[in-house]
N, C-alpha and C positions, 0 to 999 in steps of 0.2 A: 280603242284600237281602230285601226283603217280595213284595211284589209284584209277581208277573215276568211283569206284563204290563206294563209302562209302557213308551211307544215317548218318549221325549223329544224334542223337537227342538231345531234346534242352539243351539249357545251362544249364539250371535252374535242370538238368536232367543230371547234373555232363557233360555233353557234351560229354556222354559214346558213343555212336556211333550212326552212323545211316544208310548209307545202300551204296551202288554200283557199277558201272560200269565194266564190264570186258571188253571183248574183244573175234576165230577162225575163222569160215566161215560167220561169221556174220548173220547167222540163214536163212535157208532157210523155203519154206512154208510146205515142208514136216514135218522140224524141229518143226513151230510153233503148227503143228495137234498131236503133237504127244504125249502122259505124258512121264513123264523122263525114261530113260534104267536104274536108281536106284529105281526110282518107281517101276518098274514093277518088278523087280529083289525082292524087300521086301515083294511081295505078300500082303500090309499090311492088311488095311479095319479090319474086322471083322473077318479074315480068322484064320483059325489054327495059323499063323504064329509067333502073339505076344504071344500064349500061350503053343509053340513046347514045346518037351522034353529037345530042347538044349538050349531052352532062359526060362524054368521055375529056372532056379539058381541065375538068373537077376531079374526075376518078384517076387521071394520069397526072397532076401535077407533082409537084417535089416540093416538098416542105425545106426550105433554109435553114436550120437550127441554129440558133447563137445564146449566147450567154443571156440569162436573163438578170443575174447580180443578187440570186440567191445560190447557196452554194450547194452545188451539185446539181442544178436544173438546168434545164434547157428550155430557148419558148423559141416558137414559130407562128407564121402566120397562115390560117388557111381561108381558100377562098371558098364560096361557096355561089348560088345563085339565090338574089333579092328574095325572087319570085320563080319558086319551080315550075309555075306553068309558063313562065319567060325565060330559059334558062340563057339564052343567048340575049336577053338586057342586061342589067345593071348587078352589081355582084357585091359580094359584103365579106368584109376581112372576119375573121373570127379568132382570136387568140388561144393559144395553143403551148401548153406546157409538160415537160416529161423529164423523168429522171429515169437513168439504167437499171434496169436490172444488178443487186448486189453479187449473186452466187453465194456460194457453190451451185452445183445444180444447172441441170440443162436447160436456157431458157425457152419460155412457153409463149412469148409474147408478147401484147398490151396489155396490160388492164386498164380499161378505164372508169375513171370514177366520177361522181356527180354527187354533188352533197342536200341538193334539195332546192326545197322554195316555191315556186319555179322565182328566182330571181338572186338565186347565192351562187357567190362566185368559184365554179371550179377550178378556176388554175390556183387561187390562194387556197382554197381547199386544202389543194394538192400540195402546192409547198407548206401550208403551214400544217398541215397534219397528216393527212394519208401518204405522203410521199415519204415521212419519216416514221410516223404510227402506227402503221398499220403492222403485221403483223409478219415479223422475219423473216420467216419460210415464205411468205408469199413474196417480200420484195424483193427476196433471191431469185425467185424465177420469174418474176414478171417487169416489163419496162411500167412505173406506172406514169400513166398520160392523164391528161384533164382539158379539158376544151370549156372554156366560159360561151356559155348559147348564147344566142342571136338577140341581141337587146340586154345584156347584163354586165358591167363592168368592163371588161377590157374589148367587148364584141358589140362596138359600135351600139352602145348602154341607150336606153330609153331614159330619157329626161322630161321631168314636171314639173317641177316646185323649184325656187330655191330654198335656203336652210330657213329664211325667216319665214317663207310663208309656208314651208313643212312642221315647222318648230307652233306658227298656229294653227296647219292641219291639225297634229296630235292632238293638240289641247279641247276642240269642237265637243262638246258634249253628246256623247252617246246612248245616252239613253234620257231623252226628249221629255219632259213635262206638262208641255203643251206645243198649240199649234207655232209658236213662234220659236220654241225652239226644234222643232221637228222642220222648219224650214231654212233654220240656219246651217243644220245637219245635213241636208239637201242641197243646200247653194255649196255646203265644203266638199260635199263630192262633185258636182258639178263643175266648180272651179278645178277640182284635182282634174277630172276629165279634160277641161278645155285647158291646161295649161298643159298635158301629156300631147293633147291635139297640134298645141300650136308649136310645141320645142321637138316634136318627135313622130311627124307625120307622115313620114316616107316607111319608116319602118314599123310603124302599129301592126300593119296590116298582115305581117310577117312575123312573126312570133309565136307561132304556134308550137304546141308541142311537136306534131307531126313534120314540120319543119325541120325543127330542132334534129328530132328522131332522122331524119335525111340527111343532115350533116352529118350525124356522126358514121354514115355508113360512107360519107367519101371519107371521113378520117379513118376511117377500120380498112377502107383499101388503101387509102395513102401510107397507112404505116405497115403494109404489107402482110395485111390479116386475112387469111379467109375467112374465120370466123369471129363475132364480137363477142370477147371476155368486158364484163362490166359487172359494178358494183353501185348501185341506184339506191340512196336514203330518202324515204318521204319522198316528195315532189317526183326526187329522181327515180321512184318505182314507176309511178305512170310515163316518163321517159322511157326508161326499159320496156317495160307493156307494150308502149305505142313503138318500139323497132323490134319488139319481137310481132307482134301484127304486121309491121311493115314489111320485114323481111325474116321470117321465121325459118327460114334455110343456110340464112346466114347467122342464125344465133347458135353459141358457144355455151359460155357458165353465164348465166346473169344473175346477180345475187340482188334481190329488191325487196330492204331492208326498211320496216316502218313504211306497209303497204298501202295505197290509194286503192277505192273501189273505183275502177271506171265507167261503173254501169249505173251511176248515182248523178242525178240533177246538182244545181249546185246549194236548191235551200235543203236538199237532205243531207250534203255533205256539212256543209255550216252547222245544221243541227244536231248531227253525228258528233262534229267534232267540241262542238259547246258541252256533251256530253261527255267527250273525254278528257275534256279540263274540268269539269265536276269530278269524275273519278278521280284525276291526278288530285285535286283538291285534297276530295277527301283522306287520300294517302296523304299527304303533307299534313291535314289536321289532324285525324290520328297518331302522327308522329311528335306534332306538337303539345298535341293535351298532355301527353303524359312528362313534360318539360315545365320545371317551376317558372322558367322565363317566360311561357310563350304569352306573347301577347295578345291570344285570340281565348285565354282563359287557359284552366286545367279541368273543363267538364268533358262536355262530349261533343261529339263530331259536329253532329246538326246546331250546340250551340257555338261552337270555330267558326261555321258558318254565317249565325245569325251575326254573330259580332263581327265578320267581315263584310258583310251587307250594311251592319249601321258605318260601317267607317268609310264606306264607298258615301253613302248619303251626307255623312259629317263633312269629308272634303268636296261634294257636290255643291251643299249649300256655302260652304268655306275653306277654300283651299288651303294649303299650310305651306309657308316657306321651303326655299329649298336653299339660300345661299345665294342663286342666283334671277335674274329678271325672270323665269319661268317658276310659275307656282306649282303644287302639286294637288291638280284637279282629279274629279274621277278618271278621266279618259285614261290619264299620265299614271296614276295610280292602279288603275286594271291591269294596263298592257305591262308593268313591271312585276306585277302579282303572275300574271300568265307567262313573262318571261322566265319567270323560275319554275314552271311545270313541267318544265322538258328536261331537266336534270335533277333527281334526287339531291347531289352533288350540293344544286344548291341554295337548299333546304334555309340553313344557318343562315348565310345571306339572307333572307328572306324572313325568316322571323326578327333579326336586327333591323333591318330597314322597316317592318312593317312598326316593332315598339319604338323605332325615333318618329316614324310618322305619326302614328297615334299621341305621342308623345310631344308634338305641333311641328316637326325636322321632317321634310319630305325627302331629303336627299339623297339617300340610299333608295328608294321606291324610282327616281328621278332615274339614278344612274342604271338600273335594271331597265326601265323603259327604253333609256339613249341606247345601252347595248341591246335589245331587240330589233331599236329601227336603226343601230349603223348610226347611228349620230355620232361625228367625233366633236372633241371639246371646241373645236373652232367653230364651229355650229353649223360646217356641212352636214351633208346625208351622203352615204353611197346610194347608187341608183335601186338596191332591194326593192324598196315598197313601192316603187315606181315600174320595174320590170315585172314585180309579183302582179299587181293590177292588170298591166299587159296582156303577158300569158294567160292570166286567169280569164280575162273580161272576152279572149278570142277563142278560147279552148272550149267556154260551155255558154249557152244563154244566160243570163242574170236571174238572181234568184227571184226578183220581185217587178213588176212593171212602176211601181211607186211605192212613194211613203206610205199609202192605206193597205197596201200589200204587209208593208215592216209592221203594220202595228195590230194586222191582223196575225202576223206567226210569233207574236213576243209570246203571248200565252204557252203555245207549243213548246218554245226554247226556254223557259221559264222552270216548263216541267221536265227537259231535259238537263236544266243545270239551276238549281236557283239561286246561287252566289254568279253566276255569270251570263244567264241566260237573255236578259232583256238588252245589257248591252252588245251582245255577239247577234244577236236578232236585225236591231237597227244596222250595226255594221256592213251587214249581207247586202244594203244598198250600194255597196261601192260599184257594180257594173251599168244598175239602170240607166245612166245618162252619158256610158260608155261612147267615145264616136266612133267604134269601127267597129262593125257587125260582127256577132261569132261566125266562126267556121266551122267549129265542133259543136258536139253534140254525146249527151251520156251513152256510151252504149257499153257489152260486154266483150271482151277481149279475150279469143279462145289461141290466140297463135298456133293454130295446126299445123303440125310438121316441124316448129321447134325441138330442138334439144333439150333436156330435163333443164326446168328453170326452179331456182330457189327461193321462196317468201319466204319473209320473217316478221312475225309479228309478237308483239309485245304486250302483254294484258293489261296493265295501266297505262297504256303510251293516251297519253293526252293529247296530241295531235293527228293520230292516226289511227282510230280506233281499233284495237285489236279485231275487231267481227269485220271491216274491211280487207285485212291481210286475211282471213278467212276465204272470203269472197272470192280473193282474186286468187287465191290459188286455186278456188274451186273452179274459176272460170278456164284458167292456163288448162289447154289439152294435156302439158307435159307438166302443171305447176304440182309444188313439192312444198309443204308448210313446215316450219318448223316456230315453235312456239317459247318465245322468254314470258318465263312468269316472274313478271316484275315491273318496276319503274321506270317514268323517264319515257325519252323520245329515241329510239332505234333500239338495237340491241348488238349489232358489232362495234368489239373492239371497245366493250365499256362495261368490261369487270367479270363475263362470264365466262368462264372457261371451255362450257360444255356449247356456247354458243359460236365462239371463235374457233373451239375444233371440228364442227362443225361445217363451219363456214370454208376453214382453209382445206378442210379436207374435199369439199366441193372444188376449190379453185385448184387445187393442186393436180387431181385424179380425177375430176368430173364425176364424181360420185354422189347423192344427192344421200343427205341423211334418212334414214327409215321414216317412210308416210305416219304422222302423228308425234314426232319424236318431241318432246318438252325439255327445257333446262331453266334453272333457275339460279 
């Protein structure tokens, strides 16, 4: 895999994104005490700042609304500024989609939603699922909105790669042998870097979460809100986080769903999260052993395991067909293994692709990996793993200064996952040789004077590790936990009952479930 920060969310949730890992000094304790240097630079809060002379042309515009040619949506363009400490230079279009309120019911608003990443697209979000999915009573009373952030798909997208030299991004082996291949692995991030450098250079610099978290507070006055109603998955929790910090007197319901800890470096979030794709693991092997099909055996969990380590090594040293010019190497093979960890759902999938692979057919393992990174069959990419790199590489320092760094924490991540640990290790290199400096930095996120805000955390969520959403509602002055025990990556709107009434009952009444509440 590349980039091992991406939190995805779930399937059933278009498999839009979901969140993480970056990678420079790997976050010292000064770093972790401190709010971000874009933070403080925004001045936000309550201050003068969102309502200057130079950003009242941003907070007063009028959104156009036209057809967008999905049916029953609307999309618009909104402006915002490059560079908020320039707000009278250069400005940037951001795409912008909404559907009515259904009724009955007195409307309450926007909601808006964000499906994660940091690099999945919320306006398809929106139209391909929360705008129809989400759950009746709330689309009765709310208009839902969606805005694609600054650098991702429809909002002037950060570009790297083309499809062929992404298609041999992917394939770079990840977990190195020796020194020549640990320098091939180095030159593939390096080129990832210098090719984001040279196609996307004006706007690197600009993509921050904190950013991001500023647009959406001209979109919350432009659609005529006092307060911000959101619904934040993975990635999109640390969005919500960072504009309830930024402006905590403007926060409403915000539901942030499959929580980020913000007060985490990025080689402990990496290692957190290589952790909770060992747990999802082992629930999917558990599930398998006791299956006459499964192809990882019918003993026991830790040998699921052993026998997915040797097949990672079998297609290491010899790749196996797939049908088409791309074989199925480890790289190809992990990140389809890891693409089905964020949905129970799907499980099945994933022991048939695993027995055609074993079985010398890579091609079910193949097409799990293309739907992770967005590859369509013509052999583009959507801009994901390229905006995910972005966001990530400016949001926190990198986790490592070099390769002696990666090969010093494989042992650590080793013992946090040992079906995945050595390649999500080396991966963490993807920010070292980033070209535009972070701006962020780890710190904790108390939003004082917020409105009751709602976590949700999930106890096998493989990308978001459940003790994360712990965290940060510990952190939230006003945060409110509530707990799914169970699978997968998020937990609204994917099968529980006790968690969606929960949830709607928050958005509807602003009532936050009882402190401790669990469903399963």
């Amino acid at each position: 895999m590349d980039s091992r920060r991406l939190l995805r969310t779930s399937a059933t949730a278009l498999a839009a994104a979901g969140l993480i890992l970056s990678g420079c000094s790997g976050g010292s304790d000064a770093a972790a005490s401190r709010t971000t240097a874009a933070a403080r630079q925004a001045s936000p809060s309550s201050s003068p700042a969102a309502s200057s002379a130079a950003l009242k042309k941003f907070y007063g515009q009028k959104l156009t609304w036209r057809d967008c040619g999905v049916t029953g949506f609307q999309c618009a363009t909104l402006r915002a500024p490059l560079d908020y400490a320039k707000p009278d230079g250069e400005q940037i279009d951001l795409a912008v989609s909404r559907v009515g309120a259904t009724g009955p019911g007195k409307r309450l608003g926007s909601l808006l939603v964000n499906p994660g990443g940091p690099g999945g697209s919320a306006v398809g979000y929106l139209q391909g699922y929360a705008g129809v999915g989400y759950p009746a009573p709330v689309r009765a009373r709310y208009d839902m909105v969606a805005v694609d952030p600054r650098g991702v798909a429809r909002s002037e997208p950060v570009e790297c790669l083309t499809g062929p030299q992404m298609d041999r991004f992917t394939q770079v082996d990840q977990t190195p042998d020796d020194a020549a291949e640990v320098n091939a692995l180095s030159a593939a991030f390096k080129d990832f870097s210098a090719g984001c450098a040279k196609k996307s250079r004006e706007i690197l610099p600009h993509v921050s979460t904190v950013e991001t978290a500023r647009d959406m507070d001209i979109l919350r006055a432009v659609l005529g809100d006092e307060k911000l109603t959101y619904v934040g998955a993975s990635y999109g929790t640390f969005l919500g986080a960072t504009y309830a910090e930024l402006f905590p007197d403007r926060v409403g319901r915000l539901v942030l769903d499959g929580a980020m800890d913000p007060s985490l470096p990025a080689i402990d979030l990496n290692r957190d999260q290589t952790a909770g794709f060992e747990t999802s693991f082992r629930a999917f092997a558990a599930d398998c052993v006791t299956k006459p099909d499964c192809p990882l055996g019918t003993g026991s969990v830790e040998a699921a395991g052993e026998a997915l380590k040797k097949f990672f090594r079998d297609v290491d040293a010899k790749p196996v067909p797939t049908g088409e010019s791309r074989a199925l190497g480890e790289s190809l093979a992990t990140t389809g293994v890891i693409a089905a960890m964020y949905d129970e759902g799907a499980w099945p999938q994933l022991r048939e692709a695993l027995t055609q692979a074993i079985g010398g057919e890579g091609s079910g393992l193949l097409a799990l990996a293309d739907s992770y990174y967005e590859r369509e069959a013509d052999g583009t990419y959507a801009n994901l793993m390229f905006a995910n790199a972005a966001v990530n590489c400016l949001d926190l320092p990198a986790a490592y200064r070099g390769p002696a760094d990666a090969a010093k924490a494989v042992p650590s991540f080793e013992k946090a996952s040992p079906v995945f640990g050595r390649g999500l290790a080396w991966a963490a290199l993807n920010c070292t040789s980033w070209p535009t400096p972070p701006t962020g930095g780890p710190h904790r996120i108390t939003a004082e004077g917020a409105a009751p805000i709602l976590v949700v955390g999930t106890t096998r969520d493989p990308a978001t590790p459940y003790k994360w959403a712990r965290s940060l509602a510990g952190q939230l002055s006003s945060g409110t936990l509530l707990t799914y025990e169970g699978d997968g990556h998020t937990a609204y709107g994917r099968g529980s009952d006790c968690v969606d009434t929960a949830i709607n009952t928050y958005l509807l009444d602003g009532t936050p479930p009882a402190e401790g509440k669990r469903c399963s």
